[in-house]
N, C-alpha and C positions, 0 to 999 in steps of 0.2 A: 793743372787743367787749363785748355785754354780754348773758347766758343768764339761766337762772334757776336755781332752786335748787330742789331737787324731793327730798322725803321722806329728807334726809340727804345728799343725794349733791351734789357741787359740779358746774359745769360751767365750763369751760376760764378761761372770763370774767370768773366770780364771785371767783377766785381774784386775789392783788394779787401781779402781780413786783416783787420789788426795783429799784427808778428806779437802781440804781447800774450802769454798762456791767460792770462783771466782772461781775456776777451776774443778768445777763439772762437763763441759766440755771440758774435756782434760783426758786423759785414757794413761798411759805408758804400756808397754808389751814389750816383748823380742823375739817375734811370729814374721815372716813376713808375714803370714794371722790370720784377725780376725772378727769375727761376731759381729753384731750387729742388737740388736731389739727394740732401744731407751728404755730401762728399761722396755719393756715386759708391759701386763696387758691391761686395756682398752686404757693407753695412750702413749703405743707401736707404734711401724710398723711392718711390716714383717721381720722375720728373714733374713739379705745378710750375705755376705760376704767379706770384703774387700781386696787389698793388700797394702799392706806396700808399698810407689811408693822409688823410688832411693834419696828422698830428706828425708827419713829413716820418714814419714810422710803420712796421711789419713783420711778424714775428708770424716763422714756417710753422703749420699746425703740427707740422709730423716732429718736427728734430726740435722744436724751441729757438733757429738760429733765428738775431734779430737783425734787421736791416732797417738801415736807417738812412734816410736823403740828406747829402750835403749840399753847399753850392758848387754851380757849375765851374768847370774850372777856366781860367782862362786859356 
């Protein structure tokens, strides 16, 4: 899947999971807002939006995925 990026905010796609199977729920990003729609399709949710809270961390209420803020990159 691939969205865009629009005035700071990430969308589901832009974002990279870790290729490792334990960590298929766990998502990094460099955003302090990011969407999520549990992988879209019949066994999606509705599209939210989250933020990033102060513990640089955010877990989707619907699917459990966790997103988590790294640093920027150069």
């Amino acid at each position: 899947m691939v969205f865009s990026k629009n005035e700071g905010f990430i969308v589901m796609s832009d974002i990279h999971a870790n290729s490792s199977d334990t960590d298929d729920m766990t998502v990094t990003t460099t955003a302090m807002r990011v969407s999520c729609n549990g992988g879209g399709g019949a066994l999606g949710h509705p599209l939210i939006w989250l933020n990033i809270g102060e513990d640089n961390a955010v877990t989707c209420p619907y699917c459990s995925r966790h997103f988590i803020k790294t640093e920027e990159e150069n």
